[in-house]
Each structure stands twice: as C-alpha cells, then as structure tokens.
C-alpha positions as a Markdown table, in Angstrom:
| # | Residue | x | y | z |
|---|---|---|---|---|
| 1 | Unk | 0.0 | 0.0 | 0.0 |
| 2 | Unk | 1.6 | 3.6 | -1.3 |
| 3 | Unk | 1.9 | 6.1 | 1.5 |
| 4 | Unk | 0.7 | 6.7 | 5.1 |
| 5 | Unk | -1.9 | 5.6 | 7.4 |
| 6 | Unk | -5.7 | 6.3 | 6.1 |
| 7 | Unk | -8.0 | 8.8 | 7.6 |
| 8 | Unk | -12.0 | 9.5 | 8.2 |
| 9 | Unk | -12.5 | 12.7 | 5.7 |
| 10 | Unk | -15.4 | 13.6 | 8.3 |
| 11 | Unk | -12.9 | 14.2 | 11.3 |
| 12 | Unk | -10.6 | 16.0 | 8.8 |
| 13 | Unk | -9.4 | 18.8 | 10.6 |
| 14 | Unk | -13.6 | 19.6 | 11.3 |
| 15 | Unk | -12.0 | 21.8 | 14.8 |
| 16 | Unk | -9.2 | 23.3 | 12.4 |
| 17 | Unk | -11.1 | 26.4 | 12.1 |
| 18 | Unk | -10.6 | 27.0 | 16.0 |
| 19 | Unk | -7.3 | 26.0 | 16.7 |
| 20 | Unk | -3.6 | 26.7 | 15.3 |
| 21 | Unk | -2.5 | 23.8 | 15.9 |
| 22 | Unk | -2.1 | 20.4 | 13.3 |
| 23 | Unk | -4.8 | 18.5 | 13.0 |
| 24 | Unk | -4.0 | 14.8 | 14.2 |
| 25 | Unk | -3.4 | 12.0 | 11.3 |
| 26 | Unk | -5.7 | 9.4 | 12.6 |
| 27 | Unk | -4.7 | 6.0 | 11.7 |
| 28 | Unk | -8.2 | 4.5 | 10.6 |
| 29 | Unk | -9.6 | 3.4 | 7.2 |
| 30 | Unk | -11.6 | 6.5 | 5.0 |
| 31 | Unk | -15.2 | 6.1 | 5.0 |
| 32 | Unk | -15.8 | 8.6 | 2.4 |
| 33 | Unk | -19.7 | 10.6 | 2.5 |
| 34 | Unk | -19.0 | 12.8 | -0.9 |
| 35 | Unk | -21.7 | 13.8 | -1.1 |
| 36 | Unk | -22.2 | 15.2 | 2.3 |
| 37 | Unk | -18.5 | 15.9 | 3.4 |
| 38 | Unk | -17.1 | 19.6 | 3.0 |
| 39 | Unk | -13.8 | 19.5 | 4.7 |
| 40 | Unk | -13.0 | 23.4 | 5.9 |
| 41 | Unk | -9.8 | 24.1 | 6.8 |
| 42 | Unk | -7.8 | 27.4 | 8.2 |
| 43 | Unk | -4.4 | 27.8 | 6.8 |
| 44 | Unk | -2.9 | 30.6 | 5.0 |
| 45 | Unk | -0.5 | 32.0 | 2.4 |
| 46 | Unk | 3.0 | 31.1 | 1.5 |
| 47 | Unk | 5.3 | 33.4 | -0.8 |
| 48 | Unk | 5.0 | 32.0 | -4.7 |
| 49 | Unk | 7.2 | 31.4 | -6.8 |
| 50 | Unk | 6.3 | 30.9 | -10.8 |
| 51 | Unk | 7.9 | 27.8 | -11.1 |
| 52 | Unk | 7.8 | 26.1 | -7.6 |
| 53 | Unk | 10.2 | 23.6 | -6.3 |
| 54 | Unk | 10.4 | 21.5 | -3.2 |
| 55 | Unk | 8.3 | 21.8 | -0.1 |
| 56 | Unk | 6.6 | 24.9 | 0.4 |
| 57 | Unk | 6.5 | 26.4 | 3.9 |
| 58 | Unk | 4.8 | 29.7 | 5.5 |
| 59 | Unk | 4.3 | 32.9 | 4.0 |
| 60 | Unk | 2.6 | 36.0 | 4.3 |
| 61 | Unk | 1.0 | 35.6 | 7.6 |
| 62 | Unk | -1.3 | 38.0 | 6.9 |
| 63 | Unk | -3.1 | 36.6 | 3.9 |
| 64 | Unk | -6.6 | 35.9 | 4.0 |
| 65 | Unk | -9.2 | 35.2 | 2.5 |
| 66 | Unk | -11.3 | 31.5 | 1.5 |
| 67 | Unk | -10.6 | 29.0 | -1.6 |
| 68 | Unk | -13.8 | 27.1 | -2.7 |
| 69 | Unk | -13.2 | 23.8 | -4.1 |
| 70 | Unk | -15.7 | 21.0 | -5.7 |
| 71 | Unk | -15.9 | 17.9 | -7.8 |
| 72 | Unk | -14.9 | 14.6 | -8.3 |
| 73 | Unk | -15.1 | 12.2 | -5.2 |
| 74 | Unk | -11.9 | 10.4 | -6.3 |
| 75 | Unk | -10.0 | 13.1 | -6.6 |
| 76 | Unk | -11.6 | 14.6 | -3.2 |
| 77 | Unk | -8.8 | 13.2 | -0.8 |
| 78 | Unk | -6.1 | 14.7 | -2.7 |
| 79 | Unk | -7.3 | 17.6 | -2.2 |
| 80 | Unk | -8.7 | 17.4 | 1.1 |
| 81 | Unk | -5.1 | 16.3 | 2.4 |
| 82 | Unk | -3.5 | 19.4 | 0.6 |
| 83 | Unk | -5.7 | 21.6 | 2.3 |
| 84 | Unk | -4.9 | 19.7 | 5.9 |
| 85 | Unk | -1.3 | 19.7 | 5.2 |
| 86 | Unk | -1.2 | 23.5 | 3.9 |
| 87 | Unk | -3.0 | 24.6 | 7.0 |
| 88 | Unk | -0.1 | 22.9 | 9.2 |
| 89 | Unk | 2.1 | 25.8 | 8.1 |
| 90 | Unk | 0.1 | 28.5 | 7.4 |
| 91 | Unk | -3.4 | 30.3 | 9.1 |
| 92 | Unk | -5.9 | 32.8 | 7.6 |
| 93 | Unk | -7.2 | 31.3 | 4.7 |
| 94 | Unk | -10.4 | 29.1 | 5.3 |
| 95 | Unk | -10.5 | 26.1 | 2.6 |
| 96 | Unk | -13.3 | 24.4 | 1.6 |
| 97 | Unk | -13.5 | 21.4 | -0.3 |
| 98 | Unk | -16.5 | 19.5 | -1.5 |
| 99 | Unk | -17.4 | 16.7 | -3.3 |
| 100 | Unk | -20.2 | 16.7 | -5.8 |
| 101 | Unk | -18.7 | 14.7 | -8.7 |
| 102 | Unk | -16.9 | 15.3 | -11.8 |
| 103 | Unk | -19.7 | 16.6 | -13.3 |
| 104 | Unk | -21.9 | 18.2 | -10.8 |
| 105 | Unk | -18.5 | 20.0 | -9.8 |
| 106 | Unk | -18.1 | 21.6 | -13.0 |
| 107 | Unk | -21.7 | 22.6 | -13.3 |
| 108 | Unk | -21.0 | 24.8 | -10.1 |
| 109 | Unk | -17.6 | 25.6 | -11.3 |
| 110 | Unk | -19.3 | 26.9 | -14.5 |
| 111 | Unk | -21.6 | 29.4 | -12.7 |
| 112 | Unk | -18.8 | 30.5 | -10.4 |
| 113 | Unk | -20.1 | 29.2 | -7.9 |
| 114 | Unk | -16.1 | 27.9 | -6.9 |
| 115 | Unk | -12.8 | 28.4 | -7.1 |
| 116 | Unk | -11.8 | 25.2 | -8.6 |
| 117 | Unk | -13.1 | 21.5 | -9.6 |
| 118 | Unk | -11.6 | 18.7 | -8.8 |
| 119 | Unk | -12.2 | 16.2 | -11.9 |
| 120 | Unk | -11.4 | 12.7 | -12.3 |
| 121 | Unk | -11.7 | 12.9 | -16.3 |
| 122 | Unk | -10.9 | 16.3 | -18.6 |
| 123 | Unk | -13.8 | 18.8 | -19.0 |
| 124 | Unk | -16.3 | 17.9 | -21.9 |
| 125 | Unk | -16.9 | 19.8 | -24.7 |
| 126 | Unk | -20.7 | 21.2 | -23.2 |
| 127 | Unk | -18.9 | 21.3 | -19.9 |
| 128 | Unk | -16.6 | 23.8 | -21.5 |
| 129 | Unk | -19.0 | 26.0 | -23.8 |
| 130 | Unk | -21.2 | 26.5 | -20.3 |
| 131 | Unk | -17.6 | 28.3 | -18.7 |
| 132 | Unk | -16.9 | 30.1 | -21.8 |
| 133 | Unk | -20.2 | 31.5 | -22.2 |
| 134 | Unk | -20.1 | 32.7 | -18.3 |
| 135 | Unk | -16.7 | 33.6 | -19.2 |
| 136 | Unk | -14.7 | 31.1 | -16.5 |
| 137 | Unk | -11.0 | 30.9 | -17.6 |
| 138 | Unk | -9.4 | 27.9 | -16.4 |
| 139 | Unk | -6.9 | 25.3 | -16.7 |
| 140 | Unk | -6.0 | 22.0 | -15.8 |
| 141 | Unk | -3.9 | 20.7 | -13.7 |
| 142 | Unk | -2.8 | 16.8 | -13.7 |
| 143 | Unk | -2.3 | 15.6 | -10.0 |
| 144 | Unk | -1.8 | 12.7 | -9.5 |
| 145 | Unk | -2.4 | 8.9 | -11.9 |
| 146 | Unk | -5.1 | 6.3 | -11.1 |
| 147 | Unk | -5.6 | 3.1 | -11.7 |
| 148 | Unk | -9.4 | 2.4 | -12.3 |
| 149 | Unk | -9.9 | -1.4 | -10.7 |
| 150 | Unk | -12.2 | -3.5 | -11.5 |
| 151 | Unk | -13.0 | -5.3 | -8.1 |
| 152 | Unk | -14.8 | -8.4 | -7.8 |
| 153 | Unk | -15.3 | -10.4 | -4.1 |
| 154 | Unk | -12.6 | -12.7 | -2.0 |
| 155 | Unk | -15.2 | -15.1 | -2.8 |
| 156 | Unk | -14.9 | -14.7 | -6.5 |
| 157 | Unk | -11.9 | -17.2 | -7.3 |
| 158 | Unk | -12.3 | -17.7 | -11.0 |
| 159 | Unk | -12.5 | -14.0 | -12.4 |
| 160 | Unk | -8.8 | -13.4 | -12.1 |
| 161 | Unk | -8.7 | -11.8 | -15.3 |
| 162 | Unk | -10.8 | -10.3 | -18.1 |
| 163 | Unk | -10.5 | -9.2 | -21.2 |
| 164 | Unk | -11.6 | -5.5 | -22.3 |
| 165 | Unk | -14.4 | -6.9 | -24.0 |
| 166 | Unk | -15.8 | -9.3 | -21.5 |
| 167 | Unk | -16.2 | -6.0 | -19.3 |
| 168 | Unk | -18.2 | -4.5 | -22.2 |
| 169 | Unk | -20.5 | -7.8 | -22.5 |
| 170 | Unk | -21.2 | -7.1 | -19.4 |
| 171 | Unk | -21.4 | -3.2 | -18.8 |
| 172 | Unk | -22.8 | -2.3 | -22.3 |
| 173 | Unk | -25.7 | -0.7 | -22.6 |
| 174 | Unk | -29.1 | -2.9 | -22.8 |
| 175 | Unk | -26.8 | -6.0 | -21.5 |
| 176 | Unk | -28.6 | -9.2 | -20.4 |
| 177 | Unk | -25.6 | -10.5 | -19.6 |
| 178 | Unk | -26.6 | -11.7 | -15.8 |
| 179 | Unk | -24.6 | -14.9 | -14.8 |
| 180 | Unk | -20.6 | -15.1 | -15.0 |
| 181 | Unk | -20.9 | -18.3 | -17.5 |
| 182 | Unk | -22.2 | -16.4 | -19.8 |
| 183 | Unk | -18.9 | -14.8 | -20.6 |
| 184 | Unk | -17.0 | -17.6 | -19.9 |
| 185 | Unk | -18.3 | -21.0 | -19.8 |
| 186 | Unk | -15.7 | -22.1 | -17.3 |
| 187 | Unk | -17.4 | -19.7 | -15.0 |
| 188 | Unk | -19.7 | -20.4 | -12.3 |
| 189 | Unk | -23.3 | -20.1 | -12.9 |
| 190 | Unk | -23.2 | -17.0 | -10.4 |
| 191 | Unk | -25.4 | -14.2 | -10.6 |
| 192 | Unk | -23.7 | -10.9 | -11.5 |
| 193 | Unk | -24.5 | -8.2 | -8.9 |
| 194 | Unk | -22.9 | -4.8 | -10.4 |
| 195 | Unk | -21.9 | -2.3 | -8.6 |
| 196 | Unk | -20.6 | 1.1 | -9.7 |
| 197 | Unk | -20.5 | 5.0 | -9.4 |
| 198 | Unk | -23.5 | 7.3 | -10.3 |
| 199 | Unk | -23.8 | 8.9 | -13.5 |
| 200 | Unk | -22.4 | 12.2 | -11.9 |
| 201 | Unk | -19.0 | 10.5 | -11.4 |
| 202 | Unk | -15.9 | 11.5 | -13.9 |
| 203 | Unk | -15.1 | 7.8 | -12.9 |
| 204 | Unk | -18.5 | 6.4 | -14.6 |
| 205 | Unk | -17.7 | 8.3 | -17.4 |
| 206 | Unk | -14.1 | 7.7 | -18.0 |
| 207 | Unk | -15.1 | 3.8 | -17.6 |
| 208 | Unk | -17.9 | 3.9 | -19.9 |
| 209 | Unk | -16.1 | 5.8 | -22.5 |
| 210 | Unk | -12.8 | 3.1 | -22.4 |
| 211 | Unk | -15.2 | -0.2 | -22.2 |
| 212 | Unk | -18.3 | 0.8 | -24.2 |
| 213 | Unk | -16.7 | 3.2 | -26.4 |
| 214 | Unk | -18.9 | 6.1 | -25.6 |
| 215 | Unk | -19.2 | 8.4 | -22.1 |
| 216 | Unk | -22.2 | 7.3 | -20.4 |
| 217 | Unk | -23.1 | 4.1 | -22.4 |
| 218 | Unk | -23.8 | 1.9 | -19.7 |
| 219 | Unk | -26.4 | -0.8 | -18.4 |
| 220 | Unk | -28.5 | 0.9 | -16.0 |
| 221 | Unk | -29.6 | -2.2 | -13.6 |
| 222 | Unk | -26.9 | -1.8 | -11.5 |
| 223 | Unk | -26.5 | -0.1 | -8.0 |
| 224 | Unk | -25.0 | 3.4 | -8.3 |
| 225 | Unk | -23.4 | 5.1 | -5.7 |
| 226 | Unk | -21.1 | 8.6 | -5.7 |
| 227 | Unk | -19.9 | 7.1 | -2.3 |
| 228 | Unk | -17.2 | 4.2 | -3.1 |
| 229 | Unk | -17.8 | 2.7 | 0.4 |
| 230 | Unk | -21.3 | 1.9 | -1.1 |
| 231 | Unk | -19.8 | -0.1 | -3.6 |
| 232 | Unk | -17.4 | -2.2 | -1.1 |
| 233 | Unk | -19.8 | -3.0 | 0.8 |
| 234 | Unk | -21.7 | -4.4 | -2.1 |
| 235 | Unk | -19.2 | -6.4 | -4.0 |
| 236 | Unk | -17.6 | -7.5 | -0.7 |
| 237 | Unk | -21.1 | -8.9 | 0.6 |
| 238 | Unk | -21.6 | -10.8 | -2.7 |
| 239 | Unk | -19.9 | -13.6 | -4.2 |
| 240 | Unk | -20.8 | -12.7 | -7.6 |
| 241 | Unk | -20.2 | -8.4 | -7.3 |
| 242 | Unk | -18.3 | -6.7 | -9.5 |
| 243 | Unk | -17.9 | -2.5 | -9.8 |
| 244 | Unk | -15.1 | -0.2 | -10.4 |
| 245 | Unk | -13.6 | 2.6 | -8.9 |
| 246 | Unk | -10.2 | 4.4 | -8.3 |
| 247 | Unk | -6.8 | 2.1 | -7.2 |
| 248 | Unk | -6.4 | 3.6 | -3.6 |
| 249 | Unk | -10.3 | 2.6 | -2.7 |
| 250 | Unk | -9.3 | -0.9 | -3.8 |
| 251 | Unk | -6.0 | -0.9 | -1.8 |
| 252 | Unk | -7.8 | 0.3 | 1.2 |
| 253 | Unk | -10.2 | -2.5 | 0.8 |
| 254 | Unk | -7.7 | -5.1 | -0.5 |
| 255 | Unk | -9.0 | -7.3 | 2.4 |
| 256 | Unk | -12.3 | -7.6 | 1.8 |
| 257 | Unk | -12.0 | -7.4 | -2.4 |
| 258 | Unk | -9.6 | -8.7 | -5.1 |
| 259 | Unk | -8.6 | -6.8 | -7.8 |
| 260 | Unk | -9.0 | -8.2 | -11.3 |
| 261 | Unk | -6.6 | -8.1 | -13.7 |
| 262 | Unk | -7.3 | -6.4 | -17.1 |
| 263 | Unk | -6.2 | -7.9 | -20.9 |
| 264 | Unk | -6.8 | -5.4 | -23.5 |
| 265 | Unk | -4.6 | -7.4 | -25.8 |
| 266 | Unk | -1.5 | -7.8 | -24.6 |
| 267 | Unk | -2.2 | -10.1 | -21.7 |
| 268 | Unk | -3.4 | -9.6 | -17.9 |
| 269 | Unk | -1.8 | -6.5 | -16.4 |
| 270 | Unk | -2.8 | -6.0 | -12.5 |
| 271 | Unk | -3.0 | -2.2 | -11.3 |
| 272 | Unk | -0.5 | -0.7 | -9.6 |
| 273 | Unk | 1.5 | 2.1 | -9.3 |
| 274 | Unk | 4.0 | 1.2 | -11.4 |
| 275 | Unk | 1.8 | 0.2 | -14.2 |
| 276 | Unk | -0.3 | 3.0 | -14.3 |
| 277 | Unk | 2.4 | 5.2 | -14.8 |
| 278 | Unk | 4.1 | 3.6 | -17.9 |
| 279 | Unk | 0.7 | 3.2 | -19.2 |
| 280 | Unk | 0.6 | -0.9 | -19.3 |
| 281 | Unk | -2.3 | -1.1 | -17.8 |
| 282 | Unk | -4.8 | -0.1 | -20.4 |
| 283 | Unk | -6.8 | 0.9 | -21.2 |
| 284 | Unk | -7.9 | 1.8 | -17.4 |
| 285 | Unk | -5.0 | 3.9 | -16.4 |
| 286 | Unk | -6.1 | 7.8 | -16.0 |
| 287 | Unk | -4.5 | 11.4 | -15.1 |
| 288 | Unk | -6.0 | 12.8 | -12.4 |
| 289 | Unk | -7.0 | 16.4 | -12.5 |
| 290 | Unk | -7.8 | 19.7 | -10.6 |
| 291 | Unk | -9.4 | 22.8 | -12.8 |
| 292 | Unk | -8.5 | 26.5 | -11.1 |
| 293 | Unk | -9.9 | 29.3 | -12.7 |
| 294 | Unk | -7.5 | 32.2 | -13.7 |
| 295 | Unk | -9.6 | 34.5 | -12.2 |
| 296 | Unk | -9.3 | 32.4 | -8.6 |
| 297 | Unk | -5.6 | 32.7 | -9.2 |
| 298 | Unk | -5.5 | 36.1 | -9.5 |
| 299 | Unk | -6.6 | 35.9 | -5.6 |
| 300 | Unk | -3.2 | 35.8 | -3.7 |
| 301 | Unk | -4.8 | 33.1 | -1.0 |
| 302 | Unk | -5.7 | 30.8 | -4.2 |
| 303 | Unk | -2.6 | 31.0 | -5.6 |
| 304 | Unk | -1.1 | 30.0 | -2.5 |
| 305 | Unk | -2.7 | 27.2 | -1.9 |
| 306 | Unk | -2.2 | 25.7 | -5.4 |
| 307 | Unk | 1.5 | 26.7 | -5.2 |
| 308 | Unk | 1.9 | 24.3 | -2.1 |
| 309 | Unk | -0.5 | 21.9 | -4.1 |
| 310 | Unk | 2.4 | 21.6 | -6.9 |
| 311 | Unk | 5.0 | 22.2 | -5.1 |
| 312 | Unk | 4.6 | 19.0 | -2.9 |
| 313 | Unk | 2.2 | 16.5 | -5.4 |
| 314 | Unk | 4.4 | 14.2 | -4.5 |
| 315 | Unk | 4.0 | 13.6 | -0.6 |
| 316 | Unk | 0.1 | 14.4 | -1.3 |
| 317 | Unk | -0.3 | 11.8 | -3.6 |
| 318 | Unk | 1.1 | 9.5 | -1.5 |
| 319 | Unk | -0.2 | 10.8 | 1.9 |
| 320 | Unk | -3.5 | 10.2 | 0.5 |
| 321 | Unk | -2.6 | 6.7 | -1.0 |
| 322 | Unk | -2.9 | 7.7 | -4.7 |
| 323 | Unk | 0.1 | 7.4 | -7.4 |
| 324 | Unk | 2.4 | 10.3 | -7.7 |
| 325 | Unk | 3.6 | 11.6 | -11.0 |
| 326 | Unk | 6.5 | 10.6 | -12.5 |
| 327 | Unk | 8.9 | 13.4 | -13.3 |
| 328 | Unk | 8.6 | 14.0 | -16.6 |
| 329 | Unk | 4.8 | 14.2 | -15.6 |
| 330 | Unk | 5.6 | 16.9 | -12.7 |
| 331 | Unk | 7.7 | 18.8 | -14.4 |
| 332 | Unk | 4.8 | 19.5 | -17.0 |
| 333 | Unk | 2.7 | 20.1 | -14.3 |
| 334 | Unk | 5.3 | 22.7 | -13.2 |
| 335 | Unk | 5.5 | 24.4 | -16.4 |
| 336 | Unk | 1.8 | 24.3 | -16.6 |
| 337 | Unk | 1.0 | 25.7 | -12.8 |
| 338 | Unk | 3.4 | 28.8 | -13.9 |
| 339 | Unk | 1.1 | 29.2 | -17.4 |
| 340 | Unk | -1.9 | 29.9 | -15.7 |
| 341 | Unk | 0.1 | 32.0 | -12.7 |
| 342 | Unk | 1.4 | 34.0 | -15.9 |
| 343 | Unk | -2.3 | 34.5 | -16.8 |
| 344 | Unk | -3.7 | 35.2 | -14.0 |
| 345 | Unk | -0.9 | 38.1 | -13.2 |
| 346 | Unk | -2.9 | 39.6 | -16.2 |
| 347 | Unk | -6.1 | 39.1 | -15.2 |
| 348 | Unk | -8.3 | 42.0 | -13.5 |
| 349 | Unk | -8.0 | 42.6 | -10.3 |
| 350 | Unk | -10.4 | 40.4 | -8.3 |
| 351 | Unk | -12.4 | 41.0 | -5.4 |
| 352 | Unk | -11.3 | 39.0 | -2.6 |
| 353 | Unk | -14.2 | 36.2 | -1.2 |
C-alpha cells in the first residue's frame, strides 16, 4: 500500500477552524460521504514562486481570504489532504472542499459558484461551452495517476482476469448479460450483482467511455453510488459483485475485495503504481485532475494554496494513497502551474471572497 496511514475525511481537521495547531493523522480506514463531506480548513498564504520547487512552507501571515473547491469524489482526498497539510504551516485562509462529482463539480464551477473542480476525467466539450459562455477561464492541472480497478469479491476465485471486451458484455448498454458463465463458460453459474459509481461521477464516465466506447453508455440495472464505500460494501457482501472505482479505494479494501486483472490485448496486467504510470495497464490507467480558474488565481490566498499543491504533489499523492507523477509528468505540471500564474498576473483585479 503507497503512502501513510488512512483517515476518516469527516474528522478531517472539522475543529481546524478553532485552533492553530495540526490537526491529528488518525490512523483509521476512510469512510468517504461525498456527497455530504465539505472539509473546511484554516491555513494561510506562502510566498509564490512561478515555477515552484520542493516543499513549500509559511508565507505571508497576513493573507486571508477563503478558496472554494468541488468535484470529483476520487480526486476529493487529494485535495482534502492538501488543504490539511497547507493549514499545518500557514493560518488565515479558510478552505473548503466539496465533493459533488466530476460533473456536478463543473456545473457549479461553471456558474462560479467555486474556485476550482476537482475532476477525475478532462472537462467535456458542453462542460466547456457553459464556462466560456459565463466567461470562466481555467486550466487543468494533472495531479496525481489512477488506476481504475475493477473489483470483484474474496469469494470470487475464478474471475482473475478479463479481457476489455468481457467487461463490455457485461457493462454495455441494454446487456442481459446476468450470470458469469455467460462470458465464460468455465465460469460459475453466479449471478452478477454490479456495482458502480452514479452517472455524476468522472469515474462512470471515463469507464464507460474506455469499455463501451462512448461516455455514459452503460447498463442501468446496476447499484449506483457517488460514495465508493457503497460499492465495497456491495461487492464485498456478494460472491458474484463486481464494480469499479479508483486504485487507492481498492487498496484500502484489499482485504475484503480482489482486484482483477485487465487484458486489453496484450495479456493480464494488474493495477499498480508502477503500471499505471508507464501506461501498461490499459486501457484503465487515467490522469488525475484539478481545474483552477485564472480569475481564482489572480486571488493571492488561491494561488497559495495551489502553489503548495504543486510544489509537494508528491507527498500528497502519497499521503492520501494515490500514485504520484512521474517526473517527466511533474515537471509538465510545473510548467503548466506557472502558465496559468502568468495568466492570471494579467487578469483584472479580483475581489477578494
């Protein structure tokens, strides 16, 4: 398992706002509420520099302001660890970080209604007429890497591995598919109980777009959930479950679940860090992303914040269990970090939230 210990996002920092001191790393598994959970957090500006580098400590001590953040549940720990970790060395600035989905995120990023979105796949083409048209400049930002697993139970001992279109028999749209012999007859006669994220989630729609070949083309008689807990509990408690959803849930979970290994041509690859950072595991590997606006960076307390975000992607990825960059991927995230800082030094003077 990448990193340190896990931790309940609803006890993350929830006193923060009242205290100076850090917050307490408890050593328990998540169980993630997205849709319910806004982590707010006091912490507070740092100097910035346009290209970063190493750890970031405190800054202006007199910076204040707040930094409103939304999105996609996966990406949701990253981010609520950055914002735990930057108020450690810094106070004043109040962050907030929801978790509405990919999609939901970016309706609210959209209107302006936040500073950022957290998205687990990039913005879609409607997705980015409805910003221009309220004119939201952005950018994205790549993170961290995830492994999408497929997950199937501890009772499932014959689904080691499938193939890129058994998962599509399955998953397509109008499937009937509904006992595991029917995509291999050396299968079980097991009914399939699926599992999966809502159709909100950047997950559902990265998956759908890889396995069915379009973004939400899916069955619908399966359980949706935006909360992945939902979805362990399900395929753990069944011995025919399957669902999906980003590596570090599945590593979390690792004793209750088994990861199933993906061919997509080239034989059964298993996710891991190391595989979905040189791309082998296909076609289920995925960038990670978080969209600032320009105009959010113009905001000295935003740009602080994001400037500790790159400067130390690294230790957040792994604090929060997820794949870090490799460094030809953080140095482009570098180079793009100090593009939008470039913009936003242009941009009109906000007013600060």
């Amino acid at each position: 398992m990448i990193g340190r210990a896990t931790r309940h996002p609803d006890s993350l920092c929830s006193s923060c706002a009242h205290q100076r001191a850090p917050c307490q790393r408890r050593n328990t598994v998540r169980t993630i509420k997205p849709l319910l959970t806004t982590v707010s957090i006091v912490a507070a500006g740092l100097t910035l520099a346009a290209c970063g580098g190493g750890s970031t400590s405190a800054g202006d001590s007199s910076l204040s302001g707040q930094v409103g953040i939304d999105g996609s549940s996966t990406v949701f720990p990253l981010t609520a660890l950055a914002a735990e970790d930057f108020q450690t060395v810094n106070s004043g600035v109040q962050v907030k970080v929801g978790s509405s989905g990919t999609g939901g995120g970016f309706e609210k990023f959209c209107r302006g209604e936040s500073d950022a979105n957290d998205a687990s796949r990039p913005i879609k083409d409607d997705e980015a007429a409805a910003c221009a048209s309220a004119g939201v400049a952005y950018g994205p930002l790549t993170v961290a890497v995830d492994a999408l697993t497929i997950v199937v139970s501890k009772d499932n001992t014959w689904a080691t591995c499938l193939t890129t279109d058994q998962l599509g028999a399955i998953w397509a749209p109008g499937s009937t598919v509904a006992n595991w012999n029917e995509i291999d007859p050396s299968f079980p006669a097991e009914p399939i109980k699926l599992f999966g994220p809502g159709t909100d989630s950047g997950t559902f729609d990265y998956f759908t777009g890889v396995i069915n070949g379009e973004e939400g083309a899916s069955r619908t008689d399966y359980t949706p959930s935006e909360d992945d807990n939902v979805i362990v509990q399900g395929v753990s408690g069944s011995k025919g479950g399957l669902g999906y959803f980003g590596f570090t849930y599945y590593e979390e979970n690792a004793d209750k679940l088994t990861a199933v290994q993906i061919d997509s041509g080239s034989g059964c690859v298993a996710p891991s860090a190391a595989t979905a950072q040189d791309g082998t595991y296909a076609p289920l590997s995925r960038p990670l992303f978080v969209y600032p606006s320009i105009a959010a960076l113009a905001r000295p307390e935003v740009a602080a914040f994001f400037q500790y975000y790159v400067d130390n992607d690294a230790s957040i990825a792994e604090g929060a269990q997820y794949i870090p960059l490799n460094e030809a991927q953080r140095t482009t995230l570098k180079a793009d970090f100090a593009a939008l800082l470039a913009q936003a030094s242009t941009a009109p003077s906000p007013i600060a939230s």
